[in-house]
mmCIF file of the C-alpha atoms, coordinates in Angstrom:
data_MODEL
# 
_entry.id   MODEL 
# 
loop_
_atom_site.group_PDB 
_atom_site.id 
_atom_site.type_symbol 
_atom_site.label_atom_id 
_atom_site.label_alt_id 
_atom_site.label_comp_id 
_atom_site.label_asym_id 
_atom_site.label_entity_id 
_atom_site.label_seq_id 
_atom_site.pdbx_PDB_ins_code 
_atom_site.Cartn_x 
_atom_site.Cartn_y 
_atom_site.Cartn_z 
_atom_site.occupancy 
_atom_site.B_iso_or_equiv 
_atom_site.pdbx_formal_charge 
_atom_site.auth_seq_id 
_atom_site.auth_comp_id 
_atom_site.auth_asym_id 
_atom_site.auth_atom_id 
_atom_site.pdbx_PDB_model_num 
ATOM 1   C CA . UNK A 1 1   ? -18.394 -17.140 1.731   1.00 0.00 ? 1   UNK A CA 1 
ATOM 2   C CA . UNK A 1 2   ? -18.374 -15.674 -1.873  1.00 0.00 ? 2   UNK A CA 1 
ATOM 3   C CA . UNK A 1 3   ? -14.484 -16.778 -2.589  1.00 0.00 ? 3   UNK A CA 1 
ATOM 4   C CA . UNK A 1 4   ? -14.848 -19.658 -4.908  1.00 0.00 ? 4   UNK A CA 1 
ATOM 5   C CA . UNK A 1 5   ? -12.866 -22.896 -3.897  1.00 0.00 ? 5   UNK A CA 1 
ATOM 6   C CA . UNK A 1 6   ? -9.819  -23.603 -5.328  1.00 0.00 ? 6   UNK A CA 1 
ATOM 7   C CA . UNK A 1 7   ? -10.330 -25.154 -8.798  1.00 0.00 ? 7   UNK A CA 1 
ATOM 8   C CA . UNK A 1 8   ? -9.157  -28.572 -9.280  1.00 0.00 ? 8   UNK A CA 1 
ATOM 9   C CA . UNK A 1 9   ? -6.555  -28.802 -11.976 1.00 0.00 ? 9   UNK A CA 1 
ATOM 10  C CA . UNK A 1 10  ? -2.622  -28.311 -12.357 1.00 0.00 ? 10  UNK A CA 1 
ATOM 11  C CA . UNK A 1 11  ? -1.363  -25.274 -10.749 1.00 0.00 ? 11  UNK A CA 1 
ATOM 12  C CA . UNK A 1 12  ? 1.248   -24.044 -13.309 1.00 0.00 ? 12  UNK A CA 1 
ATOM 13  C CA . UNK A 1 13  ? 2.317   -20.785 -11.603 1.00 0.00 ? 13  UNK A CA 1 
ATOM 14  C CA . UNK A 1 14  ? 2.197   -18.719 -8.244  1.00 0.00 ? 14  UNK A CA 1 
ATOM 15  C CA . UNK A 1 15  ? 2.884   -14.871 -7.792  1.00 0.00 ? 15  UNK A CA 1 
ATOM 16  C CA . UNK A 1 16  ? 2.566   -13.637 -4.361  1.00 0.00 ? 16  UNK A CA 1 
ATOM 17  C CA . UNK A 1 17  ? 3.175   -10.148 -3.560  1.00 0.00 ? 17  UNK A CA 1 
ATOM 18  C CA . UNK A 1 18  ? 4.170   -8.961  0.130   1.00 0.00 ? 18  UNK A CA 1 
ATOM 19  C CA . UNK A 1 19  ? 3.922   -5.680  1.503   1.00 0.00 ? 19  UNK A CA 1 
ATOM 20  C CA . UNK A 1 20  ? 4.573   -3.976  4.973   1.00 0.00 ? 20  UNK A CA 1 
ATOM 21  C CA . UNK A 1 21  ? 4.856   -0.703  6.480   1.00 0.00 ? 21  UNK A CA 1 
ATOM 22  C CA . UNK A 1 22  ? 6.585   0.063   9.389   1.00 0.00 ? 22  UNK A CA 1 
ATOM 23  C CA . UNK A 1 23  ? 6.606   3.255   11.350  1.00 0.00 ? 23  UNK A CA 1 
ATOM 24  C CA . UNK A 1 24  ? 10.389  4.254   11.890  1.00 0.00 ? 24  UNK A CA 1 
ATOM 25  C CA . UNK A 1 25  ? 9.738   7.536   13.340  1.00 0.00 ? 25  UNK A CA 1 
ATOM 26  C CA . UNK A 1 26  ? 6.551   9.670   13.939  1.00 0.00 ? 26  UNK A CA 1 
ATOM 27  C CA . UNK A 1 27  ? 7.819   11.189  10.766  1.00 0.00 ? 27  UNK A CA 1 
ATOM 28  C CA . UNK A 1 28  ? 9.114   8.208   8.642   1.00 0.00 ? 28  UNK A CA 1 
ATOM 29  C CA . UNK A 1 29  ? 7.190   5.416   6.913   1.00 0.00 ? 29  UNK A CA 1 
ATOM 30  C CA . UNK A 1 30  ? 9.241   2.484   6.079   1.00 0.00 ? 30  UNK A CA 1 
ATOM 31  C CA . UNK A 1 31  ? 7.184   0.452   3.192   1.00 0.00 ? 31  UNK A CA 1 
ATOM 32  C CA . UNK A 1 32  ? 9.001   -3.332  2.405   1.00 0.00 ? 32  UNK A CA 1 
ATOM 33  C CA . UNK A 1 33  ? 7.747   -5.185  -0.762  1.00 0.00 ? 33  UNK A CA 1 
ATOM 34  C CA . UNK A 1 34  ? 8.335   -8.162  -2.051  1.00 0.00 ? 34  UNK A CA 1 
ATOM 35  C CA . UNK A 1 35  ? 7.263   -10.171 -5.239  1.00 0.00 ? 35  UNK A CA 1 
ATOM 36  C CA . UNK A 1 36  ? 8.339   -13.787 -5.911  1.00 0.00 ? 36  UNK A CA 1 
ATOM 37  C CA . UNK A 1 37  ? 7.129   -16.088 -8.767  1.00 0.00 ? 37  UNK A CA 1 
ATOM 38  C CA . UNK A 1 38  ? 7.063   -19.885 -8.527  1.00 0.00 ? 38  UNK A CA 1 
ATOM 39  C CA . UNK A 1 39  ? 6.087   -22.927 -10.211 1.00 0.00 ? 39  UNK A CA 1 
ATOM 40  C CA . UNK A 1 40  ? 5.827   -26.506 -9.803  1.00 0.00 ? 40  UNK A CA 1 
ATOM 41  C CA . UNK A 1 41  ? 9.364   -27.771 -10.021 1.00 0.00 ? 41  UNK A CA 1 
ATOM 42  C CA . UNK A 1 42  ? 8.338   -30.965 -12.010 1.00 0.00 ? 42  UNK A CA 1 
ATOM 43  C CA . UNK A 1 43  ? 7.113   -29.340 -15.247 1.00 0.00 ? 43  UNK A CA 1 
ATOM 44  C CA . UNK A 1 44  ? 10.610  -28.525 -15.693 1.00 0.00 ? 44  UNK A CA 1 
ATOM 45  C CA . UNK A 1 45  ? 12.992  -30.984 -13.911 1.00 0.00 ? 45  UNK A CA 1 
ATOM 46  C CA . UNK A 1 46  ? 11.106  -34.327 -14.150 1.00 0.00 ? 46  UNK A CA 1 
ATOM 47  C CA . UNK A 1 47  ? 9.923   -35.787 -10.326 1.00 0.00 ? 47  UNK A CA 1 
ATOM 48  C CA . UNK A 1 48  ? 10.881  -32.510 -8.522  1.00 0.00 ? 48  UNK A CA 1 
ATOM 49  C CA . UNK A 1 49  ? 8.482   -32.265 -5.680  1.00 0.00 ? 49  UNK A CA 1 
ATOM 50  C CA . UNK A 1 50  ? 10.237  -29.099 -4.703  1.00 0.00 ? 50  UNK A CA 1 
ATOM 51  C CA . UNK A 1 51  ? 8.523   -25.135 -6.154  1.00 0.00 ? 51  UNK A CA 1 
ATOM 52  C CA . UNK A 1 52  ? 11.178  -23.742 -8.695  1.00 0.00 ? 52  UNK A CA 1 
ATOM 53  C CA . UNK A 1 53  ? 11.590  -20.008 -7.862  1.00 0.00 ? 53  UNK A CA 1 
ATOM 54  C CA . UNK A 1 54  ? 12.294  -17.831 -10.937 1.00 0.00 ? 54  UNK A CA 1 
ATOM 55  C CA . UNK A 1 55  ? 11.826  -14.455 -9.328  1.00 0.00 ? 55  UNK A CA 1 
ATOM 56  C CA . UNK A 1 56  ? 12.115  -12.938 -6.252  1.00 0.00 ? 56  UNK A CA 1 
ATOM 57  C CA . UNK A 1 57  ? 12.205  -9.266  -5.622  1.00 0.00 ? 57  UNK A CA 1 
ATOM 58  C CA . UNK A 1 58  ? 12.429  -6.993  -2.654  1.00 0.00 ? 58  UNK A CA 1 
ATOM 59  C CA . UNK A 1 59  ? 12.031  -3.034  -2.352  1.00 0.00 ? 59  UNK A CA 1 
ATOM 60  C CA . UNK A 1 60  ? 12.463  -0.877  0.511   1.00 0.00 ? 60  UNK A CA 1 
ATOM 61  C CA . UNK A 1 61  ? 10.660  2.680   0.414   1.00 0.00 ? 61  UNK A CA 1 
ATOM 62  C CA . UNK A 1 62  ? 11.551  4.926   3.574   1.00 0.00 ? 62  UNK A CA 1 
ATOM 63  C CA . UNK A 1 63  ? 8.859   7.866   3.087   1.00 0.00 ? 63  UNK A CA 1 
ATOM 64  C CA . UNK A 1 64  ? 8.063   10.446  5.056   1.00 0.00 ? 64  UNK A CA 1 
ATOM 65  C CA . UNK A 1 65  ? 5.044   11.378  6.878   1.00 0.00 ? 65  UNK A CA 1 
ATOM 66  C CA . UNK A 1 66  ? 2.908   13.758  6.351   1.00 0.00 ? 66  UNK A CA 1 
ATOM 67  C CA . UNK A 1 67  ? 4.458   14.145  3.458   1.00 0.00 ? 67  UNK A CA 1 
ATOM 68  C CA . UNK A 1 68  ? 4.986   10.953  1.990   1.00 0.00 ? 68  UNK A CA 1 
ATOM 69  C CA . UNK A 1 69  ? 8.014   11.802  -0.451  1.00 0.00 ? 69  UNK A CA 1 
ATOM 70  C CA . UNK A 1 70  ? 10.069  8.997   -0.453  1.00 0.00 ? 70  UNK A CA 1 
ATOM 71  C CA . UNK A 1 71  ? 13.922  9.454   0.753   1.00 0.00 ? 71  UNK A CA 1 
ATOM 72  C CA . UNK A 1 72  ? 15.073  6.491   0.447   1.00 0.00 ? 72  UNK A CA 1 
ATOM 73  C CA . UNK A 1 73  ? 15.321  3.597   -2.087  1.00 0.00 ? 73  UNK A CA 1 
ATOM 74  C CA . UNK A 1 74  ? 16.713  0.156   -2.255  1.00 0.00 ? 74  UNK A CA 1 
ATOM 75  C CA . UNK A 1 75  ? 16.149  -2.767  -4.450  1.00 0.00 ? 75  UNK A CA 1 
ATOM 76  C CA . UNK A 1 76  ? 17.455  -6.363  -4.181  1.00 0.00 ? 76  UNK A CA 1 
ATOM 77  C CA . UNK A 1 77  ? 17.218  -8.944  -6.527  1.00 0.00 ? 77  UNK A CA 1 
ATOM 78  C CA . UNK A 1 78  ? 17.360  -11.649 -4.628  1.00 0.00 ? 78  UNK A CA 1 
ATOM 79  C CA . UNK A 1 79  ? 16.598  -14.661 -7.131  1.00 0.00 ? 79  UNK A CA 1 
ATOM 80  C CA . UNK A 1 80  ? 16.686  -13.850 -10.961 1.00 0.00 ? 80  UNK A CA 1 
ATOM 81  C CA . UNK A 1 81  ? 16.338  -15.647 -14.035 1.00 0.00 ? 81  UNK A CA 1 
ATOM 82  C CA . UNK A 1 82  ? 19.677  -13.816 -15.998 1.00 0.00 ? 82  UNK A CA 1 
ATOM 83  C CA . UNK A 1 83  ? 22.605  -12.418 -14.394 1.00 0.00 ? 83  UNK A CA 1 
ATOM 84  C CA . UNK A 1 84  ? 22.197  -9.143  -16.327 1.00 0.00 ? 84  UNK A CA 1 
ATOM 85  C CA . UNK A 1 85  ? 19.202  -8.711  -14.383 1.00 0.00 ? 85  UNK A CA 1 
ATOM 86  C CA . UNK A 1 86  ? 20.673  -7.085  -11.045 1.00 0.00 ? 86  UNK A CA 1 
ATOM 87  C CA . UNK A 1 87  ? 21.994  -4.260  -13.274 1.00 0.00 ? 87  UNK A CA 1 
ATOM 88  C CA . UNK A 1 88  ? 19.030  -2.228  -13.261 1.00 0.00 ? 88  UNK A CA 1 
ATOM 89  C CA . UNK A 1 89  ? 18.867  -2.007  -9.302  1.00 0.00 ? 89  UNK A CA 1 
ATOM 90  C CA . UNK A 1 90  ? 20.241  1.134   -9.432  1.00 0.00 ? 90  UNK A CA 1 
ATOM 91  C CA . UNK A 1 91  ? 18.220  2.545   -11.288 1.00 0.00 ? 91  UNK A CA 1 
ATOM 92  C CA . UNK A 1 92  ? 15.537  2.560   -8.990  1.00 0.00 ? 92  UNK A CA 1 
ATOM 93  C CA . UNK A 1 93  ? 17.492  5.059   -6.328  1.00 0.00 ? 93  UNK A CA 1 
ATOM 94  C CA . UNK A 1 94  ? 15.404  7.781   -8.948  1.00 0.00 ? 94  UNK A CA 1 
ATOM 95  C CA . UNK A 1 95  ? 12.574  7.169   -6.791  1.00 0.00 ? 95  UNK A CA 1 
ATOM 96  C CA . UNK A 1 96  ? 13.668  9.209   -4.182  1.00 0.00 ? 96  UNK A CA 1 
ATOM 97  C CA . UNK A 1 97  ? 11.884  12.863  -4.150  1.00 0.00 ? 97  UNK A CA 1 
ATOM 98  C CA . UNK A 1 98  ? 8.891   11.394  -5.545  1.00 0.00 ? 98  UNK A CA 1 
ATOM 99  C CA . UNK A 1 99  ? 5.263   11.504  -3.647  1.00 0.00 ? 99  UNK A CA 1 
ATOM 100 C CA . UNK A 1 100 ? 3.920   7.708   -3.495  1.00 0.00 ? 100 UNK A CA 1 
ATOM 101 C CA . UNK A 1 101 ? 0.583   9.110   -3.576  1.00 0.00 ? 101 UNK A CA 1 
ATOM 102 C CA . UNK A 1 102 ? -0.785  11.687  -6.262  1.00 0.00 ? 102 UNK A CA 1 
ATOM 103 C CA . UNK A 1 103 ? 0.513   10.676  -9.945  1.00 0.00 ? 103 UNK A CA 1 
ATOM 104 C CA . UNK A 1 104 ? 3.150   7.809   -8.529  1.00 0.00 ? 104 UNK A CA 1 
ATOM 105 C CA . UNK A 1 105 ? 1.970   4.980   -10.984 1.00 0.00 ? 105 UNK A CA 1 
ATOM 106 C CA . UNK A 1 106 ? 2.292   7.456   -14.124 1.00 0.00 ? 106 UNK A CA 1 
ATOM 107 C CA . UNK A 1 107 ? 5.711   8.490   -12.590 1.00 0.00 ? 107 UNK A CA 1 
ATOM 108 C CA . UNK A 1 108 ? 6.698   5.067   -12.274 1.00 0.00 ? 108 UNK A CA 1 
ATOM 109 C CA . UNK A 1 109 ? 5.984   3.545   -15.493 1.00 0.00 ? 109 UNK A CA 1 
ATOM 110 C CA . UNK A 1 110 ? 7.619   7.078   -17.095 1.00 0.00 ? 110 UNK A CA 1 
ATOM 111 C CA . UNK A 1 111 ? 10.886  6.072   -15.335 1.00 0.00 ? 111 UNK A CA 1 
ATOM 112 C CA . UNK A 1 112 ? 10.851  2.285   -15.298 1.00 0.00 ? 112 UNK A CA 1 
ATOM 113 C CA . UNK A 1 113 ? 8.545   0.732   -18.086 1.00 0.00 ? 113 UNK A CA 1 
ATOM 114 C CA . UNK A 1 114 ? 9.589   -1.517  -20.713 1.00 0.00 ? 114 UNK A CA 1 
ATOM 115 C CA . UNK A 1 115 ? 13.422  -1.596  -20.932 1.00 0.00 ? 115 UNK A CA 1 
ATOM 116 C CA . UNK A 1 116 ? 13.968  1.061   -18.744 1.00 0.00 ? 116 UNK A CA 1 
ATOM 117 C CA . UNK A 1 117 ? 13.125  -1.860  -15.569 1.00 0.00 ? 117 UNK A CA 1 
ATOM 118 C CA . UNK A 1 118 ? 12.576  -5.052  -14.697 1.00 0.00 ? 118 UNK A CA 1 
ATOM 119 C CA . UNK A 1 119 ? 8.983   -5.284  -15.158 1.00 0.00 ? 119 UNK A CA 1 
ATOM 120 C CA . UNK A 1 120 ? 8.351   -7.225  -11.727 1.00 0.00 ? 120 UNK A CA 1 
ATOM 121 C CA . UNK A 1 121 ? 10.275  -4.952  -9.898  1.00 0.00 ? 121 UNK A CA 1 
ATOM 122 C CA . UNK A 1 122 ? 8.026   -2.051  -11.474 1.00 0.00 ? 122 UNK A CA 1 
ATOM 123 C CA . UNK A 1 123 ? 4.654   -4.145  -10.926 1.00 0.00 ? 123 UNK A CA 1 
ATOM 124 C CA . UNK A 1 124 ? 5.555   -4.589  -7.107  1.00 0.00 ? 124 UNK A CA 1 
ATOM 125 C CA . UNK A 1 125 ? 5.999   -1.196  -6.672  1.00 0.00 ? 125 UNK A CA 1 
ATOM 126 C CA . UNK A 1 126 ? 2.697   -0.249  -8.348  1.00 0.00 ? 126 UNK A CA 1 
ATOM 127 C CA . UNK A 1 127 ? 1.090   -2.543  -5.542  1.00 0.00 ? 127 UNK A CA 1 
ATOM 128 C CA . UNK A 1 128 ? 3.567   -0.147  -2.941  1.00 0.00 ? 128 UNK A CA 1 
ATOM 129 C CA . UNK A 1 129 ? 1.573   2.561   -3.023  1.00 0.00 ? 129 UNK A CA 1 
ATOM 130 C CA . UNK A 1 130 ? -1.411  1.801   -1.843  1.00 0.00 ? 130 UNK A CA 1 
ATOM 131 C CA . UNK A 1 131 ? 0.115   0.194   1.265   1.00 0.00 ? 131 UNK A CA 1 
ATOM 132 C CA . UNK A 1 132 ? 1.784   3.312   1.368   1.00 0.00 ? 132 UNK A CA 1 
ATOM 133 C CA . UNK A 1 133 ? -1.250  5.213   1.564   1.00 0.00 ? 133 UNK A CA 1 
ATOM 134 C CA . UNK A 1 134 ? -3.151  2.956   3.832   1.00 0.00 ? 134 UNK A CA 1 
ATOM 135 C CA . UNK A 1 135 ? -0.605  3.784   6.452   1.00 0.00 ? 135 UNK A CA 1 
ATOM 136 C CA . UNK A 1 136 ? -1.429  7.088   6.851   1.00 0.00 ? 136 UNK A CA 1 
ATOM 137 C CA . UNK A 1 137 ? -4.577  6.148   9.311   1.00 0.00 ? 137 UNK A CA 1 
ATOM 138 C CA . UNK A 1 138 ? -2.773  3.842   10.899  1.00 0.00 ? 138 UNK A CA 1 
ATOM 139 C CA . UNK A 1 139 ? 0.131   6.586   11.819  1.00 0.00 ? 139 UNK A CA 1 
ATOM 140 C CA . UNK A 1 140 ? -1.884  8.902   13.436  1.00 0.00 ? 140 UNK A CA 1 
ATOM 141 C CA . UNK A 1 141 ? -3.495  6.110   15.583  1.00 0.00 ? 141 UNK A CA 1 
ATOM 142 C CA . UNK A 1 142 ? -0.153  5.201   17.125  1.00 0.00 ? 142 UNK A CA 1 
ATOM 143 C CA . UNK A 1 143 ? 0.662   7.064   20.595  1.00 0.00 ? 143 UNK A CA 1 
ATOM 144 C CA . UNK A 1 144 ? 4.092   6.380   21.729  1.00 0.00 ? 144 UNK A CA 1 
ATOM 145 C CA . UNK A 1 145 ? 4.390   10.106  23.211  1.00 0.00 ? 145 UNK A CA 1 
ATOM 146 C CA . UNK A 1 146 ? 5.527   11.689  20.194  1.00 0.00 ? 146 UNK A CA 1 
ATOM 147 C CA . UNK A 1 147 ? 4.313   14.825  18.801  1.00 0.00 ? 147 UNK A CA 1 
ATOM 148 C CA . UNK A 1 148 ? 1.255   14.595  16.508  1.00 0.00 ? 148 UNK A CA 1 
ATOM 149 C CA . UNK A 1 149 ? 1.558   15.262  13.133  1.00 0.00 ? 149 UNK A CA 1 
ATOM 150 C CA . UNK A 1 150 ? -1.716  15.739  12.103  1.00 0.00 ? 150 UNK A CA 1 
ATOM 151 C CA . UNK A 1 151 ? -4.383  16.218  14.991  1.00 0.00 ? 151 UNK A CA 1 
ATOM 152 C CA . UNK A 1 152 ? -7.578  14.634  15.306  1.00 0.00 ? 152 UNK A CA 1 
ATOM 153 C CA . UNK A 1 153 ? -10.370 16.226  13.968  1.00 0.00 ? 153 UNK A CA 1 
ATOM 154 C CA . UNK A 1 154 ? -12.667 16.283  16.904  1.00 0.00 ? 154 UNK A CA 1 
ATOM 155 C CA . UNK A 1 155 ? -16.448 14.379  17.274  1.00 0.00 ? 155 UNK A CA 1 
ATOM 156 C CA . UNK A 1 156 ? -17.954 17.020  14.693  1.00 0.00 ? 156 UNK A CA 1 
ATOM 157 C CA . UNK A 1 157 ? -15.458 17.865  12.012  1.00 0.00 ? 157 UNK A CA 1 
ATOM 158 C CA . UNK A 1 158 ? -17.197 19.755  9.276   1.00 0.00 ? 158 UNK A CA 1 
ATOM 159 C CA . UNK A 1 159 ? -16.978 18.616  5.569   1.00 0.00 ? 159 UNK A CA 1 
ATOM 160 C CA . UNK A 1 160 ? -14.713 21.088  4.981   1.00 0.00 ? 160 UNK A CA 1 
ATOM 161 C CA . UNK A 1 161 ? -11.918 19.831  7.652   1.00 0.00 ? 161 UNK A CA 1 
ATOM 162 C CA . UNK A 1 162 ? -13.092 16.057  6.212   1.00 0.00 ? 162 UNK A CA 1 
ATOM 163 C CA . UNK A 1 163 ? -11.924 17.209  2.573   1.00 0.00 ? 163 UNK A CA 1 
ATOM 164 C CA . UNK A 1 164 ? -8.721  18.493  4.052   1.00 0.00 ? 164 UNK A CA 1 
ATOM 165 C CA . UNK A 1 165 ? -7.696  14.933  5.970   1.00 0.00 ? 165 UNK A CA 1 
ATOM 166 C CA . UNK A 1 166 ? -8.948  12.591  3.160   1.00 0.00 ? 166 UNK A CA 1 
ATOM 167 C CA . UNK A 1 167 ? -7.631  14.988  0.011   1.00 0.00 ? 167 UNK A CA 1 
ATOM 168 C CA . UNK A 1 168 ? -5.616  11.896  -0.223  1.00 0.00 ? 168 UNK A CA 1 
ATOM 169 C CA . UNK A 1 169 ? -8.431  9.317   -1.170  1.00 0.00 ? 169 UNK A CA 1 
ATOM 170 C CA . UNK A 1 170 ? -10.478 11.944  -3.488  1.00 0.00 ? 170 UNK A CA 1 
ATOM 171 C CA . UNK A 1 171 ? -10.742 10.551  -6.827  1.00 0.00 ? 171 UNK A CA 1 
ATOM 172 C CA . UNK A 1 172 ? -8.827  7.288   -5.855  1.00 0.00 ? 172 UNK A CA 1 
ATOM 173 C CA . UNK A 1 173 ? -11.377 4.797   -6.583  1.00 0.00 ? 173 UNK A CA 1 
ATOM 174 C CA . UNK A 1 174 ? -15.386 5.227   -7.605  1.00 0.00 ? 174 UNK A CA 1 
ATOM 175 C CA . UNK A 1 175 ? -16.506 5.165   -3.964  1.00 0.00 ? 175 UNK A CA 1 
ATOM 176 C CA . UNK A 1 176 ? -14.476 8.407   -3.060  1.00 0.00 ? 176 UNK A CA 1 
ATOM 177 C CA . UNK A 1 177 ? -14.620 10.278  -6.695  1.00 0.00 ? 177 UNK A CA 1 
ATOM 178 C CA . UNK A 1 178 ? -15.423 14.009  -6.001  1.00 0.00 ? 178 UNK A CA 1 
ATOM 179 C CA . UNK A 1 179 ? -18.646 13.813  -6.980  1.00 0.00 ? 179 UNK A CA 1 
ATOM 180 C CA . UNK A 1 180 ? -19.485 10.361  -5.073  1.00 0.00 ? 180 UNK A CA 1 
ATOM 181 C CA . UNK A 1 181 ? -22.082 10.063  -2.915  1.00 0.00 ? 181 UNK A CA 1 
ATOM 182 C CA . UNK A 1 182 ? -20.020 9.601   -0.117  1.00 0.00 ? 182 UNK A CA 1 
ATOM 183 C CA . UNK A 1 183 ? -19.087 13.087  -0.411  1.00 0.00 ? 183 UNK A CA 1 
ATOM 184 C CA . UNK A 1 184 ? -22.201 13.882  -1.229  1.00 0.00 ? 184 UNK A CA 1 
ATOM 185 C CA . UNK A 1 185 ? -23.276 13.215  2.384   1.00 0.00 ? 185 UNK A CA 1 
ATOM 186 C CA . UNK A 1 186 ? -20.190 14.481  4.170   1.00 0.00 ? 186 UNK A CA 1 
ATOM 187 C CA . UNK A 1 187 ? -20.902 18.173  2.365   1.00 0.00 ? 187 UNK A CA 1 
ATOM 188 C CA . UNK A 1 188 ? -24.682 17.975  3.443   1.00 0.00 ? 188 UNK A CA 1 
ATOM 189 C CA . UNK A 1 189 ? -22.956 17.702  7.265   1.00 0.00 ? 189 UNK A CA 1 
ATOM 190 C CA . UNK A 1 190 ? -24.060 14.359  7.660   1.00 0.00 ? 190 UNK A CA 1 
ATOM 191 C CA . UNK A 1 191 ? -22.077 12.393  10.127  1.00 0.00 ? 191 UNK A CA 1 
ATOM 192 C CA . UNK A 1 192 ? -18.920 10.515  8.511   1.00 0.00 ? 192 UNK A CA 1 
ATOM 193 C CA . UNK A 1 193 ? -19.348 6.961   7.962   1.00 0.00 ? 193 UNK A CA 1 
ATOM 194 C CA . UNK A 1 194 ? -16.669 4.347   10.220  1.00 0.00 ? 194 UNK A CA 1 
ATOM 195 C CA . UNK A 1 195 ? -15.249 1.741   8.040   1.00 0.00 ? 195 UNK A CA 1 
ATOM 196 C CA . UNK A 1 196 ? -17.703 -1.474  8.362   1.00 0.00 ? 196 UNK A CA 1 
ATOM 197 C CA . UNK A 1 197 ? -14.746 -3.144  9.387   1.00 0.00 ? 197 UNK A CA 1 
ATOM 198 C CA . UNK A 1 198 ? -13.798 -1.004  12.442  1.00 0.00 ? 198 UNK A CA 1 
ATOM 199 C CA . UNK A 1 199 ? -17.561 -0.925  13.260  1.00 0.00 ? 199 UNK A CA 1 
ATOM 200 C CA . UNK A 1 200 ? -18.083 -4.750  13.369  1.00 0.00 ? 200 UNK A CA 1 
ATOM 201 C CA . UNK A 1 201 ? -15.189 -4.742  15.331  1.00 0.00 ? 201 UNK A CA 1 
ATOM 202 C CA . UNK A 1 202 ? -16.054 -2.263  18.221  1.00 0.00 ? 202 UNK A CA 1 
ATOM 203 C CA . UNK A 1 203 ? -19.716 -3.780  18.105  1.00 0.00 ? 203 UNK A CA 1 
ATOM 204 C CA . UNK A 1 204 ? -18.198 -6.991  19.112  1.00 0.00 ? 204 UNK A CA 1 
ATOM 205 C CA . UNK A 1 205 ? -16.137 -5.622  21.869  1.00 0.00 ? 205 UNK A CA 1 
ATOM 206 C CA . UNK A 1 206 ? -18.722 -3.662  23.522  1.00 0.00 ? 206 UNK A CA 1 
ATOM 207 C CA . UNK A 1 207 ? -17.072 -0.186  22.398  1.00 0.00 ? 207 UNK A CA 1 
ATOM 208 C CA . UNK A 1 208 ? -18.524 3.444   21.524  1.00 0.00 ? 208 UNK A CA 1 
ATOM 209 C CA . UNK A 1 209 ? -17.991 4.201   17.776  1.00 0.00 ? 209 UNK A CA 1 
ATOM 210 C CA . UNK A 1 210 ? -18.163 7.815   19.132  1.00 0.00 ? 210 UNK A CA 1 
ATOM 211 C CA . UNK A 1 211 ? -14.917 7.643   21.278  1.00 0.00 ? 211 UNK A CA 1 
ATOM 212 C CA . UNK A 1 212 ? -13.231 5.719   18.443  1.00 0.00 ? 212 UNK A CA 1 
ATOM 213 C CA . UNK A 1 213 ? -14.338 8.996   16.096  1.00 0.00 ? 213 UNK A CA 1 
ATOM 214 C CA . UNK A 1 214 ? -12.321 11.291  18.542  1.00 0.00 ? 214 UNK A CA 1 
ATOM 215 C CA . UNK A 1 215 ? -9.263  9.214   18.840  1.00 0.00 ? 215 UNK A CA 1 
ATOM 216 C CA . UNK A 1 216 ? -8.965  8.360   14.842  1.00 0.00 ? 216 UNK A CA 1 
ATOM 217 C CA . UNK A 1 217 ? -9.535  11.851  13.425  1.00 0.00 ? 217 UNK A CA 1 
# 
């Protein structure tokens, strides 16, 4: 396991973040975050085995799908150091019409940076988006009957109809820049790599990779 241990000395303070997506529709995304910040309740109130919660944040994104403009915007500051702070929820209602892919971080620290937010409401969205984005896969791999948005591609999509489907990822991290060689080998025809985790996974089951291929698109 490469994770090092825990280290061994005072914790002084926790931030989790927590987000979900939910499908509401086979056109609507629903993307709940939350961000809370804790710390050991006896550094401030002597013998208090209890954490002391300073912050805790919630968002709810509905966006929709394939588009994945978000229509929707609610924040709730549930636990909050000041009680100026709830004043700025809503402010973020300007979210709606914005894409949560392409340029949303930029956007987002344009409308809510510094004193124009509350920076952990503004940091938990940052970590939004790419939830936001990972979703998309796992929309078009639910079948509840409804009409597909977006089609699978087949068993031998060319690179072309590859570009088209992933124009989302290109230039998202250093494995999928445009000039990667993961692309590289998807515009020399080569056959698409499966995500290792989805391949240890049907390897352990017993299952084709190819019929997975021409469900997942």
């Amino acid at each position: 396991m490469r994770i090092p241990p825990e280290p061994e000395v005072p914790l002084v303070h926790e931030r989790t973040y927590d987000v979900r997506a939910y499908r509401k529709s086979a056109t609507e995304l629903l993307i709940r975050g939350a961000v809370r910040d804790d710390k050991p309740g006896d550094l401030y109130v002597p013998d208090d085995p209890e954490p002391l919660t300073f912050h805790h944040m919630v968002v709810d994104l509905v966006v929709g799908f394939p588009t994945m403009e978000i229509t929707h915007a609610e924040v709730v500051m549930e636990t909050h150091p000041h009680e100026e702070c709830t004043r700025i929820e809503p402010h973020y209602e300007n979210l709606v019409g914005l894409s949560i892919a392409r340029g949303f971080t930029h956007k987002v620290r344009e409308l809510f940076g510094g004193p124009r937010g509350c920076t952990h409401t503004t940091a938990l969205l940052q970590a939004m988006a790419p939830v936001a984005i990972q979703s998309i896969w796992s929309m078009r791999m639910l079948d509840d009957g409804s009409e597909m948005v977006a089609p699978p591609l087949g068993k031998n999509p060319t690179p072309e109809q590859i570009r088209e489907r992933m124009a989302f990822n290109i230039n998202s991290c250093h494995v999928w820049a445009d000039d990667s060689e993961m692309w590289q080998r998807i515009d020399a025809g080569e056959e698409f790599t499966l995500p290792r985790t989805i391949i240890e996974r049907l390897e352990a089951r017993g299952l084709d990779a190819d019929s997975w291929r021409e469900r997942m698109g």
